[in-house]
N, C-alpha and C positions, 0 to 999 in steps of 0.2 A: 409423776416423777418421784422417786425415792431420795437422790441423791442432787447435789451440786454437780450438773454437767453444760452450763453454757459457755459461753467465749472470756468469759472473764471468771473464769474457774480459778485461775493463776494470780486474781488481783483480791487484797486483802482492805475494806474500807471499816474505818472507826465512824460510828453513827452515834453523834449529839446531838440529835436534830429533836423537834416535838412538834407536836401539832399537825401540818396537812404538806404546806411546801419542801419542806429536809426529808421527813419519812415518803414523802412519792417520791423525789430524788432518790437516796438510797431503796426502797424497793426496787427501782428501775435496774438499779445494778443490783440486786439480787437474784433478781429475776434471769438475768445476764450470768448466773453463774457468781458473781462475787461471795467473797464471805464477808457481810456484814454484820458487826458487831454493833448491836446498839446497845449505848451505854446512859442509863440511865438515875438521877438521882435519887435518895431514896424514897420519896414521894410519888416516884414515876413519871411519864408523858402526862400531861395533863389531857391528854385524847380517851387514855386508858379508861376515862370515868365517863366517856360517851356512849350510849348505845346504836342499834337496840342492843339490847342481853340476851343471853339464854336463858332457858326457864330458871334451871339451877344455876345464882351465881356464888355457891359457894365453893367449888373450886374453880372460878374464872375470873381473873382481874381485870378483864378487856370487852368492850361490846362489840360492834359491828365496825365502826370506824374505823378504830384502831387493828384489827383484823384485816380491812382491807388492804391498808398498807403497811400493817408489817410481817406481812409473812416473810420466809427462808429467812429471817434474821436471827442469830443468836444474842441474845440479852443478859445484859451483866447490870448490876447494878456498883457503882461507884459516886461516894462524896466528895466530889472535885472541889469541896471548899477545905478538907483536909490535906493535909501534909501526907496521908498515906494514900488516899484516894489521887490527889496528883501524882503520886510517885508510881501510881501502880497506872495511872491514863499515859505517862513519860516513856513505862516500858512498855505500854501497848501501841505506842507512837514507833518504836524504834521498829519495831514488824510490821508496819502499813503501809501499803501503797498509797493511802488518802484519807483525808480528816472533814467532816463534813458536817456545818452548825449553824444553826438559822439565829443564834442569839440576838440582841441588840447589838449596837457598835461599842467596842470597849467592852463588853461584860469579858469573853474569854480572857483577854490582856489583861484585866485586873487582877483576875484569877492565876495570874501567872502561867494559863497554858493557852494562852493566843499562837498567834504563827511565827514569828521570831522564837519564841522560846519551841516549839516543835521542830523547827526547820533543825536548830543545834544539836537535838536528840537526831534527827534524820534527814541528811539535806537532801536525801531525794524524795520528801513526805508533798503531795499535793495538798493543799489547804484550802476548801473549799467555803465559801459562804454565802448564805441566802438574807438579804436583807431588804428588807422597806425598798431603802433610797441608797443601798449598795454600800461600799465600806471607803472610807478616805485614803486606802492604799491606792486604791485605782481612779478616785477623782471624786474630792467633797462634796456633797452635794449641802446647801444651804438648810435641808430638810434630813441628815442626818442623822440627827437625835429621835425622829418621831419613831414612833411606834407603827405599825400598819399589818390591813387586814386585807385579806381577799377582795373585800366591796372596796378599800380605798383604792386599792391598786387598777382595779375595774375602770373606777371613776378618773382618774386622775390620767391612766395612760391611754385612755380616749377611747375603750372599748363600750362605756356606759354611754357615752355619745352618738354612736353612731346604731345603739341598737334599741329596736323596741316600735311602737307605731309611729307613723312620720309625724304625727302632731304633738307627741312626748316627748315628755325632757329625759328620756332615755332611760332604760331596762339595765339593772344586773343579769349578766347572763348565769344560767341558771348552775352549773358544776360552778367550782370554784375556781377559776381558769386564772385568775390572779395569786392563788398559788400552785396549780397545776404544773400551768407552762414555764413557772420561774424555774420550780425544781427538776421539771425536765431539760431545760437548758441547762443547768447544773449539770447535770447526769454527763452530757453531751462533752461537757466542759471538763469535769473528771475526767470522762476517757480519754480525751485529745492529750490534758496533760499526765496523766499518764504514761502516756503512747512517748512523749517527750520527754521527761524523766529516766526513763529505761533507756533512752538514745542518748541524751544528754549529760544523766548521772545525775543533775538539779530538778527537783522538784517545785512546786512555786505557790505562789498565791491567786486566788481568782475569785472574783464575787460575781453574782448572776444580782440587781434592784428589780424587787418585784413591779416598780413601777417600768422601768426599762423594759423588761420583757413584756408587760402588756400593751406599749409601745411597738416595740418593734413587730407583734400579732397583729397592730391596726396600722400597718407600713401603708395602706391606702389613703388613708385621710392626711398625710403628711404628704406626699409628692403631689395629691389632687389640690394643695392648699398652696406646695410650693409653688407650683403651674400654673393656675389658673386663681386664685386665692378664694377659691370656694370652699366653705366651712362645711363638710359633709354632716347631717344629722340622721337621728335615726331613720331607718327607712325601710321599715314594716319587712316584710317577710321577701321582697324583692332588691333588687339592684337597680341602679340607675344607669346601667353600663349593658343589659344583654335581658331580653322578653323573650317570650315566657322564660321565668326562671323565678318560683314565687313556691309559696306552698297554698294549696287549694284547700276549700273545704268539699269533704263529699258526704252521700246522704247518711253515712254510719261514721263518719269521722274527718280525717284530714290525708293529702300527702303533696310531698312535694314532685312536680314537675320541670325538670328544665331543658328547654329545648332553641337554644339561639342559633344553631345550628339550622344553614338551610335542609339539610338529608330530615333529618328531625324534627323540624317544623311539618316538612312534607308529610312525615307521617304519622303525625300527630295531628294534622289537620284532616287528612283521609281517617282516620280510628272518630275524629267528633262531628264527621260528616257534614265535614264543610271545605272541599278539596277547591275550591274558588278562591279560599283565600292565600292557595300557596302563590299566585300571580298577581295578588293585592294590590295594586300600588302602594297601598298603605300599611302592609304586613309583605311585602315582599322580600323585604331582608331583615336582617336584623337593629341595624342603625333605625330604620322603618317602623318596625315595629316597636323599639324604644320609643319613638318621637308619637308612638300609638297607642301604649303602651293601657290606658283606659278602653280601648275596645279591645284588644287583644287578651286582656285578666278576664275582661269582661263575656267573653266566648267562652275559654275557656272554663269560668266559674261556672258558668251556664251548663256546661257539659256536666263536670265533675262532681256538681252537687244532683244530678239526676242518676247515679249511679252510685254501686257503694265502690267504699275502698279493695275490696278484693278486684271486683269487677274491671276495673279499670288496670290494679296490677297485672292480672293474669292475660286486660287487651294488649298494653303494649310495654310491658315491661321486658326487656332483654332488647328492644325497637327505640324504645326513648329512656333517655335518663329519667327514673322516675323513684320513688319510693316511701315507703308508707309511715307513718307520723308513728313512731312503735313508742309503747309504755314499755315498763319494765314485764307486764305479763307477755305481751307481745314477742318479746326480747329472748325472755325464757323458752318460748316455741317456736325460733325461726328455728329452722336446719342449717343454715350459716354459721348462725352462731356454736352450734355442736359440731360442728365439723371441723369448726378453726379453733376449738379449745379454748374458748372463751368466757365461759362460764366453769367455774371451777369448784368442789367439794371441797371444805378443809373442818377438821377435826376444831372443834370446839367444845373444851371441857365444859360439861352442863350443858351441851346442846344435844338431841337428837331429834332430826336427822341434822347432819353437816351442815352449817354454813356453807353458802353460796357465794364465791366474789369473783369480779373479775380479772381474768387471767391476762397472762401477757399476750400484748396485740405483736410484740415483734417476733419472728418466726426465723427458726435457722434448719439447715437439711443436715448439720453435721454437728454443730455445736447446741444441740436442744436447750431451749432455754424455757423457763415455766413455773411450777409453784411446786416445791417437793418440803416445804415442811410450816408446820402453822406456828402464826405469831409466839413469841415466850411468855408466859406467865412473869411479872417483873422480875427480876433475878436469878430466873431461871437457868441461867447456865453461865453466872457467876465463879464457882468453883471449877469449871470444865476450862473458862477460857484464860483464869488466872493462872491454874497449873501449865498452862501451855507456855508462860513467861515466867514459869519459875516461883509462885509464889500460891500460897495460899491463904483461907480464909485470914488463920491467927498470924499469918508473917504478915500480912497486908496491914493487920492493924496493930501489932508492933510497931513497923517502922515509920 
């Protein structure tokens, strides 16, 4: 892609965000078509000093990290502890659709450019926040003040519990999903208010708690505790609700099979030649085979490890849900993956050949959405985006 052409072509967002949960929230709307400004102090993202690097980093301020999430963004840099640096975030306020900061609670407000003071430059400005334990506008939480990371938010909203082998005191899962899915619900949460603003004329406030959203991912262990007061713990690479549905090992590697389905079981049991057990009494259905569920892994292991992983995909794959344990080289060589544009080239000063990251999963037939320009070098298009509000380098730091 060359240009900004997805569905939110027409929506303008300010990015104050750093680190993993803010910048994948605003990527998400970039990717979408937005113009995202991310505005940074002058010190930068503290992501910018992650790698990897390219071999040359003398014209590159950014490694891998920070490249993956911030591309299509334009980058300004601004001193929001200055009187001119607020003044010039005030008139970038009064042109946007939405304001977007993963800060602590209290740090913007003290700065004078919280969301009260926004909302009066633009009362149709959405005001977006990413925090720990969420913001006291929408409901204090006792844990407010704390700081938090990915692993806390893991741990705390029940996802570290219920995953990893059943005799363990539970696994981080392996992406960062305690700030993934907060800053995606964000995203979610922009557009909606958005979409409401424009109808309304008001704009508004909203927080996404990284602990809440990793909550609300493990919605299972909350109604299974409400119902029955069963304390769900980890539980290995299966379910306790539907057999086979596990990941197997085979004789070159791993993949997962899942088949609780009787059509499916049938024909995964004729593929390991043992078509006796589709009339089991004790694998005959799936409630059955749950309550079986040690000889039923236990056939199947038997199959799956005397075969490699190809072998088995190419028996009944497109017949059973199945699929292969893929690494990132793996990844690189499905034709899926290059077919849905998912893997993506982007220029990186001091790299040759391209950096590689992944592209957007969500697809449109009319509004294309995708990656049309690479992350900014910090301050990069500082002068581009101030002359746009009337101001340049020396008027900014006059007034």
């Amino acid at each position: 892609m060359s240009e900004r052409s997805g569905p939110l072509a027409d929506v303008r967002v300010l990015d104050l965000t750093q680190a993993l949960a803010g910048p994948f929230c605003t990527m998400l709307l970039a990717d979408l078509g937005a113009d995202v400004i991310k505005i940074e102090p002058p010190g930068g993202d503290l992501s910018r000093s992650m790698g990897p690097f390219p071999p040359d980093r003398a014209g590159c301020d950014y490694g891998g990290y920070f490249a993956s999430i911030n591309r299509n963004k334009r980058g300004i840099v601004l001193d929001i502890k200055s009187e001119a640096g607020r003044d010039a975030l005030l008139r970038l306020a009064a042109t946007a659709d939405a304001v977007v900061e993963n800060a602590r609670t209290g740090v913007m407000d003290r700065a004078e450019i919280g969301y009260e003071r926004l909302h009066e430059v633009n009362p149709k400005l959405v005001y977006a926040a990413i925090r720990g334990f969420g913001d006291p506008r929408t409901g204090r939480s006792p844990y407010a003040e704390w700081p938090a990371f990915d692993i806390v938010a893991q741990c705390m909203g029940g996802l570290v519990s219920m995953t990893g082998p059943a005799d363990s005191a539970g696994y981080r899962a392996g992406p960062g999903v305690g700030d993934i899915y907060p800053g995606t619900l964000t995203a979610l949460g922009v557009v909606s208010a958005v979409h409401a603003a424009r109808r309304t004329g008001q704009g508004q406030f909203l927080d996404v708690a990284m602990y809440d959203a990793v909550l609300s991912m493990c919605e299972a262990i909350v109604y299974t505790y409400s119902r029955s007061g069963v304390v769900r713990g980890p539980q290995g690479n299966g379910t306790p609700v539907l057999c086979p549905f596990d990941i197997f090992s085979t004789s070159d590697g791993a993949l997962a099979i899942a088949a609780p389905g009787e059509n499916h079981w049938a024909i995964l049991c004729e593929a390991m030649g043992h078509p006796e057990l589709v009339n089991d009494e004790r694998t005959r259905t799936n409630p059955r085979r749950v309550a079986n569920a040690e000889l039923v892994r236990g056939t199947v292991s038997s199959w799956t490890t005397s075969h490699t992983t190809a072998e088995i995909v190419s028996g009944i794959g497109g017949k059973v849900p199945v699929g292969p344990v893929n690494t990132a080289r793996e990844i690189f060589d499905d034709p899926h993956i290059k077919q849905r544009r998912m893997l993506v080239e982007i220029e990186q000063p001091g790299a040759n050949p391209p950096l590689t990251i992944a592209g957007c999963p969500i697809k449109f037939t009319n509004t294309q959405s995708g990656i049309y320009r690479r992350p900014p070098l910090l301050g990069e298009h500082t002068n581009e985006v101030l002359a746009e509000i009337g101001l340049t380098i020396e008027s900014k730091e006059k007034s």
